[in-house]
N, C-alpha and C positions, 0 to 999 in steps of 0.2 A: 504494500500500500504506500503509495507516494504521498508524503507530508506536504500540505498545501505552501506557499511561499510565504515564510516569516517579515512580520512588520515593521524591521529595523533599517536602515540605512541599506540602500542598494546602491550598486557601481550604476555611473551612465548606461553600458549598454543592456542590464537589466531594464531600467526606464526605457531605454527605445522599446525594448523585447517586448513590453506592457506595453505600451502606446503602439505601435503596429500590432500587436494582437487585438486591439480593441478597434484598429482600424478596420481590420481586416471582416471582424466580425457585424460591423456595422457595414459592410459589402462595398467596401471599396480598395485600392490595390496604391501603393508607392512605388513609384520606379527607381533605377537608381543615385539619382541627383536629387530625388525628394527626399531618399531614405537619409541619405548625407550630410542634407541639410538638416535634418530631425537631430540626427547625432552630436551635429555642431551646436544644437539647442540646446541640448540638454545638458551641456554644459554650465548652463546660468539658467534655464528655464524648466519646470517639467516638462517632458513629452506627453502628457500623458491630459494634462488640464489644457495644454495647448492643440492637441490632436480633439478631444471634446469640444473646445474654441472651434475649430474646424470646421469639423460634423454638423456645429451649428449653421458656419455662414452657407457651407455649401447646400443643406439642406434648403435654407431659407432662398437661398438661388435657385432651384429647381436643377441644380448640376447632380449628374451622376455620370460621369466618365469611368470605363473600365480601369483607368489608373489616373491619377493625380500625381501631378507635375510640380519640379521644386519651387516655375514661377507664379503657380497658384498658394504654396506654400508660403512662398517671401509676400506674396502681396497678404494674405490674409495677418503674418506677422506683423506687417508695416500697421497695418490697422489696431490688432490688439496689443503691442509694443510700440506704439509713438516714443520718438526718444527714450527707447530703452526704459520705460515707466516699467512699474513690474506688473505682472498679467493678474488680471480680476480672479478671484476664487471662480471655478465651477458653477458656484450654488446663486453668485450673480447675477448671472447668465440663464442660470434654465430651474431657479426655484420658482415657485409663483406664489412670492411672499413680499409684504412689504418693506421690511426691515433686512437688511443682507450687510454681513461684516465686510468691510471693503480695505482693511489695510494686508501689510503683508501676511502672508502664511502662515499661522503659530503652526510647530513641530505638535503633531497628534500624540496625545496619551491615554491608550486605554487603563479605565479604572478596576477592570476585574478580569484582566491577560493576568492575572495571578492568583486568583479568585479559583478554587479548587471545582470543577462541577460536580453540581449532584445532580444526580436523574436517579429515579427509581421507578421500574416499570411494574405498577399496580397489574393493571390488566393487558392481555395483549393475546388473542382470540387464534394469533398465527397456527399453533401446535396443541391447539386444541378442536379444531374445525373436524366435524366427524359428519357426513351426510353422503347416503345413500340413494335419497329420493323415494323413499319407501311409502305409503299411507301413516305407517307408525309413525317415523318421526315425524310427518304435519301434528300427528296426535300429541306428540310428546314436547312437540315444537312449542303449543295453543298450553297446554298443562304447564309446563314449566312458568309460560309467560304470565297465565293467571297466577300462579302459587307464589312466584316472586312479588308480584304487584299486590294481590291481597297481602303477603306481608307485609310491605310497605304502608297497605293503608292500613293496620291493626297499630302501628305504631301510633297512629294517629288518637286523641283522647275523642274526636268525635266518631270513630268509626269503629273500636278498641272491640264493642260488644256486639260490632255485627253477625246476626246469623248465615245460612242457608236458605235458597229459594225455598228450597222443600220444608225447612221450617214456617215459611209463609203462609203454605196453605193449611197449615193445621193453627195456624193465629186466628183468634174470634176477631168477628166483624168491631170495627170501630178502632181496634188497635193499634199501636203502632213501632213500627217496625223497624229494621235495617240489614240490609242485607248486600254483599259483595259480590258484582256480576262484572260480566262481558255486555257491552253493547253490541249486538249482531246487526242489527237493523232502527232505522229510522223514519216514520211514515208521520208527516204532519195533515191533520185537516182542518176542516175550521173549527172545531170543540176544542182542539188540542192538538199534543205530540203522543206520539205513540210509540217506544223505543222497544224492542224486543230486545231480551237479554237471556242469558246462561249464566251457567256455574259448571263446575266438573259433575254432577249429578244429571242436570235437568234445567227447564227453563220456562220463563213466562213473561209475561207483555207486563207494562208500566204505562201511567198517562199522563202527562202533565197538564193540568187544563190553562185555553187560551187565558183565561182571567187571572193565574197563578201571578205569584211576584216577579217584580220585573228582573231584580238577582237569579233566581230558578230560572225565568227563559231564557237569560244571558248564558247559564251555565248549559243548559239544553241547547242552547246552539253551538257551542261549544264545541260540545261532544261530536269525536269522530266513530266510523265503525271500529268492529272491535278494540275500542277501549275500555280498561278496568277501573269500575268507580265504586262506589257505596253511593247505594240511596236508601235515602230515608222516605214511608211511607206509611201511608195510611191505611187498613185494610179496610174495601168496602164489600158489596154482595159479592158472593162468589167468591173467586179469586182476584176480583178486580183492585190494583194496588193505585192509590193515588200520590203520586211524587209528593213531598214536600219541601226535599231537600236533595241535593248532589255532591258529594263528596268526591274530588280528585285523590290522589295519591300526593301529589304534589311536592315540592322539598320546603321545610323548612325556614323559616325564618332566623339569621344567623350570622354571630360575626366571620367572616374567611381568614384563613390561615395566612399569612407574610410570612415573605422571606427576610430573613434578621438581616443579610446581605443587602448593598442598591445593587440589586442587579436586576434588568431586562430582558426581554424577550421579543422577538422579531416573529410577528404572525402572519402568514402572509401564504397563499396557495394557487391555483390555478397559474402556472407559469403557460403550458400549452406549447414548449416549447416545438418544433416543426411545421406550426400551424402561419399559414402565410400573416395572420392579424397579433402573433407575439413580438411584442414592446421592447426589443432586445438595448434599444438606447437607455429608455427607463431604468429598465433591469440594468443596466447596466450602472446607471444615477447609483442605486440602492447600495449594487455595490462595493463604489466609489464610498459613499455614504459609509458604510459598514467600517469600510478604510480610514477613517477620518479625513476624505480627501474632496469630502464634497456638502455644504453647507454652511449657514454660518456658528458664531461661537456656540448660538443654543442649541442648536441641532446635533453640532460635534460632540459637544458633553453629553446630550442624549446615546448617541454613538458608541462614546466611553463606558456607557452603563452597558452595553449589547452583550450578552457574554451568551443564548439562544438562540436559534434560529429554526424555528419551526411551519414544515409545508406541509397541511393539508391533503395533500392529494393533486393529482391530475398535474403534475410534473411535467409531462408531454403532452399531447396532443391526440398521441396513438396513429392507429389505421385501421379503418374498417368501422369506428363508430355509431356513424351516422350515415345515409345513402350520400353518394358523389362526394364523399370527403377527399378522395383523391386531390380534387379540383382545388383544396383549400389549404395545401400543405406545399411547405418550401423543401421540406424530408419527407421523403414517399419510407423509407426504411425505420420502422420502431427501435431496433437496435441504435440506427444512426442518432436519431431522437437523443436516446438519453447521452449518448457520447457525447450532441451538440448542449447537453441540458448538463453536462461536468464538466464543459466546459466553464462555464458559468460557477458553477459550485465549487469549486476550486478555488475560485478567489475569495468565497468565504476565508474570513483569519482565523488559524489554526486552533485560537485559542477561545474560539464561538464552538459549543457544539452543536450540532446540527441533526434534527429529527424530522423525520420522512413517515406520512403512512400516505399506502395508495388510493385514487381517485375512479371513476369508474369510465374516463381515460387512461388509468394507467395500463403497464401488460400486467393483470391480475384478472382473478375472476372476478364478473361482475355482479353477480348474485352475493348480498351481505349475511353475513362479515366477511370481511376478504383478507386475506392472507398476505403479508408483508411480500415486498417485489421477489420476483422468482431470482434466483441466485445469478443467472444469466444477463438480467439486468440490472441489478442490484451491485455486483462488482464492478461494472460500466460509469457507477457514480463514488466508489470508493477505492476508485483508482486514485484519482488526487488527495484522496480528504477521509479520513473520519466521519461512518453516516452511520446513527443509529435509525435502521429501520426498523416500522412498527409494522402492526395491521391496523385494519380498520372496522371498526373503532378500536380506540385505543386509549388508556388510562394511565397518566404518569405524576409523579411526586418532582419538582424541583424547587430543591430549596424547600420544602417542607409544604410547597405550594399545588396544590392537585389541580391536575387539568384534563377535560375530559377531551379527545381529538376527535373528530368524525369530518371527511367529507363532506357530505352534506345530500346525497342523491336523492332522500325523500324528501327535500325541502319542497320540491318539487309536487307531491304529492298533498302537503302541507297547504303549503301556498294555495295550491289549486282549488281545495276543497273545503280548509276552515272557514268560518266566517271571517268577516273583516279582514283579509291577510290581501298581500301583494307582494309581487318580486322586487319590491325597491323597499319594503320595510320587512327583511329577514329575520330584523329579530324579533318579530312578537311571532314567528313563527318558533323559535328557540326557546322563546318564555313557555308556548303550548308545549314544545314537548317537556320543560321542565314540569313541566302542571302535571301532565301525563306520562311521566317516569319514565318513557319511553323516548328511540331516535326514529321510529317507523311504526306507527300507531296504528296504521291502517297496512293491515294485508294486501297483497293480490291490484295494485296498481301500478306506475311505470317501476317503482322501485322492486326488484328483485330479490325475495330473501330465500335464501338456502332452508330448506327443511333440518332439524335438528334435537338433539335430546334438548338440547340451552337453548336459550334465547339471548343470545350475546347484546341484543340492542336495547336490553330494560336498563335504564338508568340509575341501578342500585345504589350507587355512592353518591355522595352532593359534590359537584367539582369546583373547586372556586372559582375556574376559568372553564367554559365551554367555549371550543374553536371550531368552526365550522368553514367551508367554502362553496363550493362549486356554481353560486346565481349570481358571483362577479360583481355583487355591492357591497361595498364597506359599509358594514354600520357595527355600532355598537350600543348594549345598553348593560342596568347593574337590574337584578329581580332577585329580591329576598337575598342579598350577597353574594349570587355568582356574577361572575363580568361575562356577558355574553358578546362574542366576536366573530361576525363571518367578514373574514378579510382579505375579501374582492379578490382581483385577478389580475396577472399582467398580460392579457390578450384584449385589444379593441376587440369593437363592438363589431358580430358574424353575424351572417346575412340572414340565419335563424334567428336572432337574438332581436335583429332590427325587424323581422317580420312579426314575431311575437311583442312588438310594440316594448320591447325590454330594452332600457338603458344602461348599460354598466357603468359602475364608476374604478375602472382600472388606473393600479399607477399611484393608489393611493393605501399606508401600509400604517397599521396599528403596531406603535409601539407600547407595552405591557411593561410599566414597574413590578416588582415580584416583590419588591416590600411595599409602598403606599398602594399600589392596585392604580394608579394614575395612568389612563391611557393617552398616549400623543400618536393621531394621527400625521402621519408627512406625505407630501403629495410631492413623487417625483414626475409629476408630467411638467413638460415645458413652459 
């Protein structure tokens, strides 16, 4: 395993080495009188913020020549060197901030390159994954799921003495009740809602009438299929049970864990790397950024605290996804993919760890829980660099600090079908499945689950940090103490995204204090 390049003092032609690599990746070529002139730069100048100076004007020209010339070189120097003045920081030039440090370079310090890591991997579904596709495990799949969640809701003081459906029917009329179900079905008409439910024995119908409290209809719209609640009830003739009340599972109200360290974490997923719409300039801002070589002083301090790096999922791009993806990739090869996506991760600093689970773009099964990168592509990215790969989902401790990881593939499912929800405000879809202990609430829609003895996606622990990605919007919120984070993506807006009337906000990356819980977003687009 190749140790990624250390943050100390480099000779000049390391500086060129960096600055033509980052040329080259941003698809353009130096010939030999341009390269010479770079060299004699860097002498008194970096190559490296001056090559980014570059990128800039030539992009803002509409220039893309297959090689760049040393006297396209000297003329753009003459402009950002006037009399030899020293050259603007980076962050200058392409933050979209209003305040920007503008004297010379302070020498970068990171504050936890010495800061020991801790990671501790709670959950991690990789070597545990057992499915056959049987009828059984559906059975075993639905039983676990319930028998988890009913525990979670007994903890609860209003749900503690819930019984059995079957205990309902032997309750005299007037009574009242409470009992721990599955919702299988939902039929509203104008009297009311009518939710058919189960337990592990047997099952029966509930109703909540139109006139009920406006809290109960809120909670009733709520509810998705198969989710596990406690309702409380009324018994009337017959069997006929009247709602009075809905009990989620839900977590806790609580202070969260800190890290006694200032250390940070870098959230951040959906790279999409081979995908003709991935932001390779951006990404490359970030990890300039990461370097202390790009921002002003308060950004760079932020920088100093960075000792995480955590991605979500969907790293690449893939092949074969979606129909005619062919058409929208700059990499037609999945292998190529991740080689061009370590390119990139390599320039993480050595002394950030860096944690991976897969996307349902990545080469993984797409059916969840899915299984950390297969060893074939997973070496492909720990060729340069230290990478603790996870699956997904995935549950980890750093700094004492728990974090739940998922993708995010049923947001998708989420979004679509709870009330109130949309693609641009992800996180009260996050809040729902905190309500609902669950990452895939509802069975049997675009999301794919594995049949299994577990239900790996019940949300059994409280996690201070839920990260999510895959809908490509930054946002963030706090619900009952956890910090919930789906943070966005570095691929512009695809021609599905723009047909489905979805906006992403790419380019823009949640940074995570692990001791105050203080999120700063930073926006490297131009």
């Amino acid at each position: 395993m190749v140790a990624p390049k250390q943050m100390g003092e480099k000779s000049n032609s390391e500086k060129v080495r960096e600055a033509v690599s980052l040329f080259l990746r941003a698809g353009y070529h130096l010939d030999r009188d341009a390269f010479n002139f770079l060299c004699t730069l860097s002498r008194t100048k970096d190559p490296t913020e001056f090559l980014i100076v570059a990128l800039r004007r030539l992009k803002s020209r509409g220039e893309n020549p297959p090689f760049i010339g040393k006297v396209a070189l000297e003329e753009i120097a003459k402009e950002v060197f006037p009399q030899a003045e020293e050259i603007r920081s980076t962050a200058e030039l392409h933050m979209p901030m209003s305040s920007l440090h503008t004297g010379k370079t302070q020498k970068f310090q990171s504050h936890v390159k010495d800061v020991d890591a801790d990671v501790k991997v709670i959950e991690d579904p990789t070597d545990q994954i057992r499915s056959t596709g049987s009828i059984e495990e559906y059975r075993e799949y639905f039983r676990d799921r319930f028998k988890k969640i009913q525990r979670l809701l007994r903890q609860r003081m209003d749900s503690r003495n819930a019984t059995s459906i079957k205990d309902t029917f032997r309750a005299p009329r007037r009574s009242r009740i409470k009992f721990i179900c599955m919702v299988t079905e939902r039929r509203e008409s104008t009297h009311g809602v009518s939710l058919a439910t189960e337990d592990l024995e047997t099952g029966t119908t509930v109703f909540i009438p139109r006139n009920a409290p406006l809290e109960l209809l809120a909670k009733t719209k709520a509810i998705l299929p198969d989710q596990v609640v406690c309702v409380s009830a009324i018994k009337g003739r017959g069997n006929l049970l009247i709602v009075e009340d809905i009990q989620f599972p839900d977590i806790p109200q609580r202070e969260p864990r800190r890290a006694k360290e200032a250390v940070s974490a870098a959230l951040i997923s959906d790279l999409h790397v081979g995908s003709r719409e991935f932001m390779k300039e951006e990404f490359n801002r970030f990890l300039l950024w990461l370097n202390g070589k790009f921002g002003d002083k308060k950004l760079k301090e932020a920088a100093s605290l960075v000792k995480y790096v955590i991605i979500a999922g969907d790293i690449v791009d893939g092949v074969g996804i979606y129909p005619n993806q062919i058409d929208d990739l700059t990499i037609q090869d999945i292998s190529k993919q991740y080689r061009a996506a370590s390119e990139f991760i390599e320039q993480i600093p050595d002394y950030m760890e860096l944690i991976i689970i897969p996307g349902n773009h990545d080469a993984s099964r797409k059916a969840l829980p899915q299984p950390r990168l297969p060893k074939e592509y997973a070496e492909l990215l720990c060729e340069s660099r230290s990478v603790l790969s996870l699956g997904n989902p995935a549950t980890i401790k750093i700094h004492g600090v728990e974090l739940l990881l998922y993708h995010g593939r049923s947001l998708d499912d989420v979004l679509a079908t709870a009330a109130d929800m949309d693609f641009h405000s992800p996180e009260r879809a996050l809040r729902l499945m905190l309500k609902c202990r669950h990452l895939a609430p509802t069975y049997g829609q675009r999301t794919l689950i594995a049949p299994s003895n577990r239900d790996f996606l019940v949300i059994d622990r409280v996690p201070d940090i839920f990260h999510t990605g895959h809908v490509h919007v930054m946002k963030f919120g706090t619900y009952r103490g956890t910090i919930m984070i789906n943070s966005g993506a570095w691929q512009k807006q695809t021609n599905f995204q723009r047909n489905l009337g979805l906006k992403p906000t790419p380019g823009i990356i949640p940074i995570v204090n692990l001791q105050t819980h203080a999120v700063l977003p930073i926006d490297f687009n131009a």
